[in-house]
TORVEXPA-397057 format. One record per residue (C-alpha): residue number from 1; residue in one letter; x, y, z. Coordinates in steps of 0.25 Angstrom, whole numbers, plus 2048, in hexadecimal, padded with zeros to 3 digits. Example, Ala and Ser with C-alpha at 12.3 -4.5 7.8 and 13.67 -1.06 7.14 Angstrom:
REM TORVEXPA-397057
R,1,A,831,7EE,81F
R,2,S,837,7FC,81D
END
This chain:
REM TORVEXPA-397057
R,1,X,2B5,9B4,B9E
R,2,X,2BB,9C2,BA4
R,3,X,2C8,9C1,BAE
R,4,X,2C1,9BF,BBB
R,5,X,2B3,9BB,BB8
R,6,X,2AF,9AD,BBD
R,7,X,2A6,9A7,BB2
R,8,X,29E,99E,BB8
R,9,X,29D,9A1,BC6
R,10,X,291,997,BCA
R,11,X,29B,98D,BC9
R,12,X,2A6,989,BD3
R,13,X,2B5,989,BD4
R,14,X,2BC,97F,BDB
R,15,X,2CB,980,BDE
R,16,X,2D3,973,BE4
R,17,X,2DE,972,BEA
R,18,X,2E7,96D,BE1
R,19,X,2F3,975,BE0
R,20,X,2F6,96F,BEE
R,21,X,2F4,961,BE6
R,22,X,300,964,BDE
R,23,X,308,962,BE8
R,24,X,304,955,BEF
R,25,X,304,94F,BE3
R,26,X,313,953,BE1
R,27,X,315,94E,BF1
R,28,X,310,941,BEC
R,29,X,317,93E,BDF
R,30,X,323,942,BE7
R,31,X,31F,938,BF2
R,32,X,31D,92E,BE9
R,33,X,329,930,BE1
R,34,X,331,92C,BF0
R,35,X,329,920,BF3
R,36,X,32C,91B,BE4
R,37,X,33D,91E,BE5
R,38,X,33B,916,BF5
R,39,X,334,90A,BEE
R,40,X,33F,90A,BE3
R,41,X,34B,90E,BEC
R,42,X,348,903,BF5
R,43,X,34A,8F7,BEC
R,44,X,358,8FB,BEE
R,45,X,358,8F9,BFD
R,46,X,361,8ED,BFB
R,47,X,36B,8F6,BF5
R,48,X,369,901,BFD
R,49,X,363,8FD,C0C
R,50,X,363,90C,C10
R,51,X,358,90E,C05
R,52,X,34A,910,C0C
R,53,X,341,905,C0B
R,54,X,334,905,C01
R,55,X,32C,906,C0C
R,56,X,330,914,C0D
R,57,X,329,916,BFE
R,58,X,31A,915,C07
R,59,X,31A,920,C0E
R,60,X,31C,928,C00
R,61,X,313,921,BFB
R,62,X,307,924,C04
R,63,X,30A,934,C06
R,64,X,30C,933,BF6
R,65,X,2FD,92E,BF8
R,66,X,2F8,938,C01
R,67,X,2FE,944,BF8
R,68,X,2F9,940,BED
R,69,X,2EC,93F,BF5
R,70,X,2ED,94D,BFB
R,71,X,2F0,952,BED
R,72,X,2E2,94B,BE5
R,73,X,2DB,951,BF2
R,74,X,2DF,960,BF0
R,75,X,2DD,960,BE1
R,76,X,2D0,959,BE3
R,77,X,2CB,960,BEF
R,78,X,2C4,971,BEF
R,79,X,2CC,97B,BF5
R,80,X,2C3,987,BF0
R,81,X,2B7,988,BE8
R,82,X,2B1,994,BE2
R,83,X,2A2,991,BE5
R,84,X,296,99B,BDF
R,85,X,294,99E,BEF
R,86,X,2A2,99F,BF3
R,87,X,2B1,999,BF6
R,88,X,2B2,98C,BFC
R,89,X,2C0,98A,C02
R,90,X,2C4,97B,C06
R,91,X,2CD,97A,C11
R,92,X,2DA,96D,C0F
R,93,X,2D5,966,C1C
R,94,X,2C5,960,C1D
R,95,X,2C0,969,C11
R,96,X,2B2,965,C12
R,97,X,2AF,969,C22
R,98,X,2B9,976,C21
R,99,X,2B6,97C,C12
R,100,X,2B2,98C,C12
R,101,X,2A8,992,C0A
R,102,X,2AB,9A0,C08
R,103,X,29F,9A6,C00
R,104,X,2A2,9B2,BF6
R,105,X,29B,9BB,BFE
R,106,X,2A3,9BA,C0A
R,107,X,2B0,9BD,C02
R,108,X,2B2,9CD,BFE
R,109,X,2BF,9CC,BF6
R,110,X,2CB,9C2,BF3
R,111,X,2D9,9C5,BEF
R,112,X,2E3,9BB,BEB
R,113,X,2F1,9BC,BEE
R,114,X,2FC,9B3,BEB
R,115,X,2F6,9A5,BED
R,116,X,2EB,9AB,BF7
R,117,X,2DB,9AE,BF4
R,118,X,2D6,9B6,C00
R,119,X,2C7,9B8,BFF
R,120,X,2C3,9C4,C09
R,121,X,2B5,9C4,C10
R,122,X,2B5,9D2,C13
R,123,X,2B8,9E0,C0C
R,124,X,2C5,9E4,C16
R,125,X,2CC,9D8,C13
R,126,X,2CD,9D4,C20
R,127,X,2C6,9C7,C20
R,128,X,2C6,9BB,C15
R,129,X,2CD,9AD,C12
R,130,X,2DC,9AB,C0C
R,131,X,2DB,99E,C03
R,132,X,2E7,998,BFC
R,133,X,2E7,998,BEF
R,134,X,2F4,98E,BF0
R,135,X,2EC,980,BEE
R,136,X,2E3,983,BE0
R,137,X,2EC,981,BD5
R,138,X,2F3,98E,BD2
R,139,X,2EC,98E,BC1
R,140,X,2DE,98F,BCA
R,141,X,2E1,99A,BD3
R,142,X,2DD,9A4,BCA
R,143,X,2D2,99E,BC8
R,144,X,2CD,99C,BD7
R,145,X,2D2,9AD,BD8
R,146,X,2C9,9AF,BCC
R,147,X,2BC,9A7,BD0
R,148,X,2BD,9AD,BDE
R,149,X,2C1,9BD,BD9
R,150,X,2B7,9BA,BCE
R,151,X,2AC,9B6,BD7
R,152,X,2AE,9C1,BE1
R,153,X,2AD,9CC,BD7
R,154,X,29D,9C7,BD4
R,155,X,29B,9CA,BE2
END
């Protein structure tokens, strides 16, 4: 396969959000580690009456939860996929209603520039979409600039 040729361009790419994942895991393991130290720490109350209370460990507990949650959700969830018609983008917030299909004939050119894709609708540069590049993992990103470069040169 030559530098820049997609191979098979009938199938579709799907990038996740996953890089964001990452990091609500770590939130999570952190949040769990302090509820653990409360629970243990507060066995010693009746040395020590100005440590918290276990009951302090909960609240850890359920935000541990909810960012371990947050984080299966981005890794599991689209953020673009490279279809044979086009780019479909998924938004954070009620994906399904507010998702964008951007067919390949609508976009004229892209440049990539730090952690930005910019896909341009017309010739002047003027008008286009600015998507971060931040969320898919950083070893897929020059995969998502190749399949979308890649693609636009066929046109």
């Amino acid at each position: 396969m030559k530098k820049g040729k997609v191979a098979e361009p009938e199938k579709e790419l799907r990038f996740t959000r996953a890089g964001q994942a990452v990091q609500f895991c770590i939130a999570g393991a952190v949040l769990v580690g302090v509820g653990v130290t409360l629970v243990a720490t507060s066995f010693y109350r009746d040395v020590n009456p100005a440590v918290p209370s276990g009951w302090w460990s909960v609240p850890c507990f359920v935000a541990a939860a909810g960012a371990f949650r947050l984080a299966l959700r981005l890794a599991k969830h689209a953020y673009l996929i490279l279809t044979p018609m086009g780019v479909e983008v998924f938004p954070f917030f009620k994906a399904a209603e507010k998702m964008q299909v951007v067919m390949w004939s609508e976009i004229k050119g892209a440049d990539v520039t730090g952690k930005w894709l910019t896909l341009h609708f017309n010739e002047e540069k003027t008008a286009g979409m600015h998507l971060t590049l931040a969320p898919v993992r950083a070893s897929l990103r020059g995969l998502l600039v190749r399949g979308v470069l890649g693609r636009l040169e066929k046109l």
